[in-house]
PATIBA-434259 format. One line per 2 residues: number of its first residue (from 1); their letters; for each residue x, y, z of N, C-alpha, C, O, CB. Coordinates in Angstrom, 3 decimals, m for minus. Glycine has a CB too. Example, Ala and Ser with C-alpha at 12.3 -4.5 7.8 and 13.67 -1.06 7.14 Angstrom:
BEGIN
1) AS) 13.190/m5.690/7.800/12.300/m4.500/7.800/13.200/m3.300/7.800/14.236/m3.319/8.465/11.308/m4.473/9.046 ~ 12.850/m2.250/7.080/13.670/m1.060/7.140/12.900/0.030/7.870/13.409/1.138/8.039/14.084/m0.598/5.725 $
% end
This chain:
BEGIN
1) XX) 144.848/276.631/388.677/144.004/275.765/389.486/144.565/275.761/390.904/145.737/275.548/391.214/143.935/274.313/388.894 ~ 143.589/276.018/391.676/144.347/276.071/393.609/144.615/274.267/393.886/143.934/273.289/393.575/142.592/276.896/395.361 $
3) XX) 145.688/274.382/394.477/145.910/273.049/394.866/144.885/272.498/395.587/145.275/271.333/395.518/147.026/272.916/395.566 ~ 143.804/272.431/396.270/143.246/271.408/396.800/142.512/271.051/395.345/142.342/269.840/395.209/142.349/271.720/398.210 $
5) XX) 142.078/271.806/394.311/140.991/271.478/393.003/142.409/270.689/392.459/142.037/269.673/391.872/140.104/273.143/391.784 ~ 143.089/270.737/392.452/144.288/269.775/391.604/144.341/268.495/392.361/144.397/267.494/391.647/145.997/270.475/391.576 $
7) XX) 144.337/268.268/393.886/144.511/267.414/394.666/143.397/266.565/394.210/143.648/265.406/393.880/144.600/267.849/395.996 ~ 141.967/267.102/394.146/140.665/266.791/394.024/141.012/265.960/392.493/140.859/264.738/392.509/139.519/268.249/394.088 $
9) XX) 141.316/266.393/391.633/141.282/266.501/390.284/142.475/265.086/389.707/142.239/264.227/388.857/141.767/268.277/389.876 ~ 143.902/265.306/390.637/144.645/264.034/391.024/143.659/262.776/391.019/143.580/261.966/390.095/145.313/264.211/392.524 $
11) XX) 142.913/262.748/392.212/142.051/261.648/392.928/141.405/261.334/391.595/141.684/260.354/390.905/140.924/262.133/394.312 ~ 140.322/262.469/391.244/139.313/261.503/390.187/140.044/261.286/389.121/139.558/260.367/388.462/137.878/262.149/389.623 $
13) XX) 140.957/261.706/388.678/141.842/261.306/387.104/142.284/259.751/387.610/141.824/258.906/386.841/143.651/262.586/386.635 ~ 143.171/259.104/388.872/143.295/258.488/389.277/141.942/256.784/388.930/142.018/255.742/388.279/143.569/259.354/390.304 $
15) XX) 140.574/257.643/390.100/139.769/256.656/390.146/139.753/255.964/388.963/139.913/254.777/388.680/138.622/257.024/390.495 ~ 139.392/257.545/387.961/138.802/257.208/386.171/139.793/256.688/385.542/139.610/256.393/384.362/138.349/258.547/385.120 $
17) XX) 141.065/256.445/386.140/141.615/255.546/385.695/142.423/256.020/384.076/143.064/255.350/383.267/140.519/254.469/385.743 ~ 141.963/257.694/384.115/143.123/258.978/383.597/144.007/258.986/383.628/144.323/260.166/383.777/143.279/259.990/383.940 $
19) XX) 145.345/258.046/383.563/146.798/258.189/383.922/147.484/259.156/383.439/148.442/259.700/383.987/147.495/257.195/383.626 ~ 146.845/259.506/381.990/147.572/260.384/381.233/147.257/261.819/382.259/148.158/262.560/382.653/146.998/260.403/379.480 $
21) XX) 146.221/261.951/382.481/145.811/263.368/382.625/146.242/263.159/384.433/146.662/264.270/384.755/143.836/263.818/382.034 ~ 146.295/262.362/385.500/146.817/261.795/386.570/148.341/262.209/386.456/148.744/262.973/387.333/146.510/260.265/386.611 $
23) XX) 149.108/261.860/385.626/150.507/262.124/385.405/150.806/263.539/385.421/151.611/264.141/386.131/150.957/261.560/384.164 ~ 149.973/264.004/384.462/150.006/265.779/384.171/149.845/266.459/385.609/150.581/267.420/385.829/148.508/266.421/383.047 $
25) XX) 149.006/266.081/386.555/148.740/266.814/387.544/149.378/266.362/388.580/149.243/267.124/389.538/147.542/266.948/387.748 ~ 150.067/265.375/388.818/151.218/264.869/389.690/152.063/265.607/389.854/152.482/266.170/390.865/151.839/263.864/389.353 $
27) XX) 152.512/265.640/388.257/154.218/266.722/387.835/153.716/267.710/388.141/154.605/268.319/388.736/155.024/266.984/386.132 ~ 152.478/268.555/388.129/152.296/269.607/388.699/152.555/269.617/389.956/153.463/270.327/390.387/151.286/269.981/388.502 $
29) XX) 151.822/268.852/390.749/151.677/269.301/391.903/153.482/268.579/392.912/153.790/268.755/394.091/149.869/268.648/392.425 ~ 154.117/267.951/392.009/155.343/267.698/392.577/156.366/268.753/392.507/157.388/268.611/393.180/155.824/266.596/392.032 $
31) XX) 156.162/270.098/391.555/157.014/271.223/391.833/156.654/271.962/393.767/157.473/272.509/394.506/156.544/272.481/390.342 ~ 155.481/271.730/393.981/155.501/272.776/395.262/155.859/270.809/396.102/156.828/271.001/396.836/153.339/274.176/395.777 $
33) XX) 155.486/269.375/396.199/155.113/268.701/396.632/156.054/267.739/396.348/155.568/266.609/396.298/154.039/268.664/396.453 ~ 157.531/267.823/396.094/158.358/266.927/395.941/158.484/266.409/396.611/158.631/265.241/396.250/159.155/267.033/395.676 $
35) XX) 158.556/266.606/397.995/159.062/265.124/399.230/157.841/264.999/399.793/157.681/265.192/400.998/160.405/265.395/400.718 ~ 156.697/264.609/398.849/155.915/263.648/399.163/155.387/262.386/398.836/154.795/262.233/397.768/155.342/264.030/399.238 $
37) XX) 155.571/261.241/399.831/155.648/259.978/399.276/154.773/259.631/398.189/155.058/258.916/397.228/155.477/259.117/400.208 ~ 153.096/260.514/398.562/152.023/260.143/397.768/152.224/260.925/396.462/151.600/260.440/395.518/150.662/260.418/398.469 $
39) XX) 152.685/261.626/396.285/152.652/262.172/394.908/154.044/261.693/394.169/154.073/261.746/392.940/152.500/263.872/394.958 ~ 155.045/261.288/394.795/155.765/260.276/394.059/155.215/259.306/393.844/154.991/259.173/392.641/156.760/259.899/394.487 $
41) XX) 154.731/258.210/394.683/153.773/257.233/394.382/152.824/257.221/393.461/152.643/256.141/392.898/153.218/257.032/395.243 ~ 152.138/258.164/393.136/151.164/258.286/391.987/152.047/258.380/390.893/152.034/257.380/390.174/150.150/259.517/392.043 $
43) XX) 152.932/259.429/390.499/153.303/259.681/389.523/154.522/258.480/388.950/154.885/258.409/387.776/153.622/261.044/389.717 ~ 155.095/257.478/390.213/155.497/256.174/389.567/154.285/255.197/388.819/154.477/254.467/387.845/156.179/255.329/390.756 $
45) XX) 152.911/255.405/389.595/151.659/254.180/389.525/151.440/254.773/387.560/151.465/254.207/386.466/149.638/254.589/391.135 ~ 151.226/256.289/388.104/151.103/256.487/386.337/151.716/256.305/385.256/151.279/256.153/384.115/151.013/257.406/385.976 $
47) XX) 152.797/256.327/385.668/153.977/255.791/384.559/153.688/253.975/384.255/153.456/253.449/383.166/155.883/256.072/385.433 ~ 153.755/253.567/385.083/153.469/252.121/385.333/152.445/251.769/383.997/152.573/251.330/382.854/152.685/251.860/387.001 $
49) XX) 151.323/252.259/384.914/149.692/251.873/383.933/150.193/252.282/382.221/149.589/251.744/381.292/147.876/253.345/384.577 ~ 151.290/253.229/381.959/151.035/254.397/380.769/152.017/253.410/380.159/152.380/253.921/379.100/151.459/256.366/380.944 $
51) XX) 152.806/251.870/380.379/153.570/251.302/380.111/155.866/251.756/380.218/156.955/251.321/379.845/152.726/251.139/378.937 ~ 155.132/253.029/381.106/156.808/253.664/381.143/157.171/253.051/382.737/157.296/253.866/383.652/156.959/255.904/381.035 $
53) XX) 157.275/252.087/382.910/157.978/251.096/384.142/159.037/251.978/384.442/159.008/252.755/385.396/158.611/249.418/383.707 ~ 160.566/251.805/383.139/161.396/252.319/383.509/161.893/253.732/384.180/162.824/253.958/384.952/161.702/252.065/382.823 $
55) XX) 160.656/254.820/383.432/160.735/255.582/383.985/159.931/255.669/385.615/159.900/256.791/386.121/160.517/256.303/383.057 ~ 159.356/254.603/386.335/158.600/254.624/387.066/159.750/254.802/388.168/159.662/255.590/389.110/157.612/253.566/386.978 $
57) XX) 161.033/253.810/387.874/161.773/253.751/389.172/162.180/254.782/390.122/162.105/254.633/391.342/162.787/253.262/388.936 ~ 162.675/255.985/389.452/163.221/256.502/390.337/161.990/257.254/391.555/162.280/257.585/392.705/164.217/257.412/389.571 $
59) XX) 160.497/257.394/390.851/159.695/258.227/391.266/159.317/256.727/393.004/158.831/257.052/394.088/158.237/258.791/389.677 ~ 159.734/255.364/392.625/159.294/254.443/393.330/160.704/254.591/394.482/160.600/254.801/395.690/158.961/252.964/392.388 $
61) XX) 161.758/254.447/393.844/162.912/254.780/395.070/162.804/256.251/395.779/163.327/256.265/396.893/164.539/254.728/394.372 ~ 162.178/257.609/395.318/162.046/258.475/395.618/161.089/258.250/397.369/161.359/258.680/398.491/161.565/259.121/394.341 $
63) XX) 159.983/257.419/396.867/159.208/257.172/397.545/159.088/256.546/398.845/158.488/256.898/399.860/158.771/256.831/396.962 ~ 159.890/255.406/398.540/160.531/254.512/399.304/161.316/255.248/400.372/161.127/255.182/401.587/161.354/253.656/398.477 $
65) XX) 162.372/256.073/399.624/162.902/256.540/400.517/162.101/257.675/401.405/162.237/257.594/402.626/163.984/256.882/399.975 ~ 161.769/258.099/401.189/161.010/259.587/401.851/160.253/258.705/402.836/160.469/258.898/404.032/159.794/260.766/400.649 $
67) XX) 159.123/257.465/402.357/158.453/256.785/403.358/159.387/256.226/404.724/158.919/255.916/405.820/157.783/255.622/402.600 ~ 160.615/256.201/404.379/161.334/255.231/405.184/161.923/255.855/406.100/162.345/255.256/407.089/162.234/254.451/404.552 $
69) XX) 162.093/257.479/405.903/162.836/258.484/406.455/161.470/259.131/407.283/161.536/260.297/407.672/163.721/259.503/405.241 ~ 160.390/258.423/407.499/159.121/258.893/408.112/159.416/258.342/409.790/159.729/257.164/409.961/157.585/258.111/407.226 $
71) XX) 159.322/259.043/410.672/159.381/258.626/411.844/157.795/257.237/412.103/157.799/256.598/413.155/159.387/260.231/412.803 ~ 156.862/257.031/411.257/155.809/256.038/410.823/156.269/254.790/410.781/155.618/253.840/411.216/155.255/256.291/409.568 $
73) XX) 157.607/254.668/410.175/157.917/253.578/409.365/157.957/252.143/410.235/158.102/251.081/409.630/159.302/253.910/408.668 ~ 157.837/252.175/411.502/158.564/251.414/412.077/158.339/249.880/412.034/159.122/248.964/412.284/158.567/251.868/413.176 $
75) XX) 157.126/249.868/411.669/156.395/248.891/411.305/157.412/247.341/410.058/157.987/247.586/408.997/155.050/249.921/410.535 ~ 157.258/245.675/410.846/157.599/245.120/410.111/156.922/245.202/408.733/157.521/245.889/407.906/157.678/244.195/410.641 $
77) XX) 156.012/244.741/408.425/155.262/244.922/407.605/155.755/245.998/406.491/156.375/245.759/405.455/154.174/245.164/408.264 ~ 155.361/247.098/406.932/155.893/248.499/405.756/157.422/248.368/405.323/157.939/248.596/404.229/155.811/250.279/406.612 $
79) XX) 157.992/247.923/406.540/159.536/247.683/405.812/159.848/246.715/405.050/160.965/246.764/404.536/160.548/247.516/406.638 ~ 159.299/245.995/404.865/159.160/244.604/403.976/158.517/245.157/402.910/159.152/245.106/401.857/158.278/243.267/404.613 $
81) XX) 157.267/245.754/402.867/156.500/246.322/401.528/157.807/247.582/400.991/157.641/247.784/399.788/154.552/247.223/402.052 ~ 158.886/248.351/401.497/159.620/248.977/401.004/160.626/248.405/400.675/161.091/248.784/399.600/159.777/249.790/401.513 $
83) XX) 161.412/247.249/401.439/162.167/246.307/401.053/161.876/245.749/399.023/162.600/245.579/398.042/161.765/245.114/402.337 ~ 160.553/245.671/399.307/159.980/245.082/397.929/160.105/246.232/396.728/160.822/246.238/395.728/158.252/244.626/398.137 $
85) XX) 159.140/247.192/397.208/159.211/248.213/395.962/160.946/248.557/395.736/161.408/248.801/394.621/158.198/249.856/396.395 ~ 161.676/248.529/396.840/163.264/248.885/396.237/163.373/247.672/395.036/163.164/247.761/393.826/164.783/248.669/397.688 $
87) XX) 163.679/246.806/395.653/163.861/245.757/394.616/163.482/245.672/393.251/164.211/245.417/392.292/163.386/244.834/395.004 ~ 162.246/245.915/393.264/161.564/246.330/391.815/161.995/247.326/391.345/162.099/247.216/390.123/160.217/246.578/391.745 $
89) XX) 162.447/248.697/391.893/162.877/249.826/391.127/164.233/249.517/390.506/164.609/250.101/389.489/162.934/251.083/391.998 ~ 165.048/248.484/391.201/166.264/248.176/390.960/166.315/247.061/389.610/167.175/247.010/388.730/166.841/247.654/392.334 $
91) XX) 165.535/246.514/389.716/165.690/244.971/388.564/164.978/245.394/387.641/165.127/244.760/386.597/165.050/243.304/389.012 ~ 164.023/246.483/387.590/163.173/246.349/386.548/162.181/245.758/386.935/162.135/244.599/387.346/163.616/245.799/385.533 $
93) XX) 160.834/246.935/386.771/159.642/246.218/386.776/158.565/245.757/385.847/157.356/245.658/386.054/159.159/246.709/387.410 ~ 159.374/245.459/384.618/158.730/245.336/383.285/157.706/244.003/383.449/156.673/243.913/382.787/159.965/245.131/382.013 $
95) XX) 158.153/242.939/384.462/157.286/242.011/384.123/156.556/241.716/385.622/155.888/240.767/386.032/158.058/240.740/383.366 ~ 157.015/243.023/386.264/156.274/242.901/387.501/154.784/244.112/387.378/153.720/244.038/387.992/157.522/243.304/388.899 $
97) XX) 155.183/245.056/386.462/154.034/246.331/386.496/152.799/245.716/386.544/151.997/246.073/387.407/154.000/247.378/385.160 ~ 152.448/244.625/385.551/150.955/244.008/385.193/150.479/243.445/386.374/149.278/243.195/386.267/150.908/242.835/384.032 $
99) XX) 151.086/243.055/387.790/150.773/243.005/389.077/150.246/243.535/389.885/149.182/243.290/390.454/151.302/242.938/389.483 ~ 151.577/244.985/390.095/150.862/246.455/391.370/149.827/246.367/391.389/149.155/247.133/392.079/150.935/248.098/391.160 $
% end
């Protein structure tokens, strides 16, 4: 599958609310697409929904960090929303997932 039909295919597994099949095409597309915030981000959100929190963290600190190392970041706001997701990757987001 060419990456933009996977990108495409990401999105609607996503909308439809596909985590399983969302997850599958994440890990795909995170071999060429590892230091990207959004495809870490998805592939923590999918873990999340799929009840694997724990495994969500590192894909959420992955994220965090890469976002933070963005010349973008500068913003109070976003650093506070990364401030947060650290925290959660750190304590456990078992009784925070049913939130995101």
């Amino acid at each position: 599958m060419k990456e933009s039909a996977s990108f495409a295919a990401l999105a609607l597994a996503i909308d439809n609310q596909d985590y399983e099949r969302g997850l599958e095409l994440a890990m795909g597309l995170s071999e060429n697409y590892h230091a990207s915030v959004y495809i870490q981000f998805t592939i923590a959100l999918c873990l999340i929904q799929l009840g694997r929190a724990d495994a969500a963290k590192v894909h959420l600190e992955m994220a965090a960090f890469l976002f933070s190392s963005c010349q973008d970041s500068a913003s109070i706001e976003i650093d506070t929303w990364l401030a947060i997701l650290r925290l959660l990757a750190r304590t456990g987001l078992t009784s925070t997932a049913s939130k995101l």
